[in-house]
N, C-alpha and C positions, 0 to 999 in steps of 0.2 A: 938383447935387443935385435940381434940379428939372424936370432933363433926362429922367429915365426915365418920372417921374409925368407928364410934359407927352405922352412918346410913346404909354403906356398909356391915356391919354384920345384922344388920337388915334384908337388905335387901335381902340377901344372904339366914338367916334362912326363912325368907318367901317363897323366890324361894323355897326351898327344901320343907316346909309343903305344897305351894301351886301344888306343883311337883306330891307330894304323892296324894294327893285327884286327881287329874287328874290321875295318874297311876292306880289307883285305880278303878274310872269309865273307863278307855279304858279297865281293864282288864275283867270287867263286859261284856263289847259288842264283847269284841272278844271271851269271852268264849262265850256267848250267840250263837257263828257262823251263819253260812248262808251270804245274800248277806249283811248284816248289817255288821256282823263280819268282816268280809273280806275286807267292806270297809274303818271302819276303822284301820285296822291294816295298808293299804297302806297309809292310808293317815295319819298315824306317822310316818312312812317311810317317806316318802317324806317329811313332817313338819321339821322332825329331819335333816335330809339332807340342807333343805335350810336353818333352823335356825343357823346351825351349819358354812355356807358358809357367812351369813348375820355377821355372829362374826365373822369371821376371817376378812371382808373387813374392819370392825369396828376396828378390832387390829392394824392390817395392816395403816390404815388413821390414827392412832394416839389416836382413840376414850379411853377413861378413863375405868377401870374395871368396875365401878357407871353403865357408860353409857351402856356397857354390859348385866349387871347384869339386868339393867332398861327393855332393850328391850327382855331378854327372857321373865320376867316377865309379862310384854303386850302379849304375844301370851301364855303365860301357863295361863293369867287368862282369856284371849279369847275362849280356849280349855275348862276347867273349867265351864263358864257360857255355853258354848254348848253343853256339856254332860249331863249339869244337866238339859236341860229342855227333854230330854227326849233319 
């Protein structure tokens, strides 16, 4: 019973440490500025925007908070592995 709620918190405090290391190198290249900077500040714009459209179709179709949770995490650790190579 308290298997799914314990993995959902889990999962949850990950999203948020894996959050911060990504905020953290975006805030690196947008201070850095120029055309680096610049492109990625748009392209969290835009990330955030359809991330944010991709969860509400999720809500909406019935999809589980889990499943949610699951799918920012795929694109915040996507973000993460492509900052850090460079």
């Amino acid at each position: 019973m308290f298997g799914s709620w314990y993995k959902l918190g889990m999962d949850a405090t990950m999203l948020a440490f894996e959050s911060q290391q990504v905020i953290g190198m975006r805030l690196i290249k947008i201070a850095a500025g120029g055309a680096v900077g610049r492109a990625e500040a748009q392209r969290m714009v835009t990330e955030k925007v359809v991330a944010a459209g991709e969860a509400a179709l999720m809500v909406a179709s019935g999809a589980s908070t889990a499943k949610v949770i699951a799918g920012y995490r795929r694109k915040v650790r996507a973000n993460a592995r492509r900052l850090s190579k460079g």
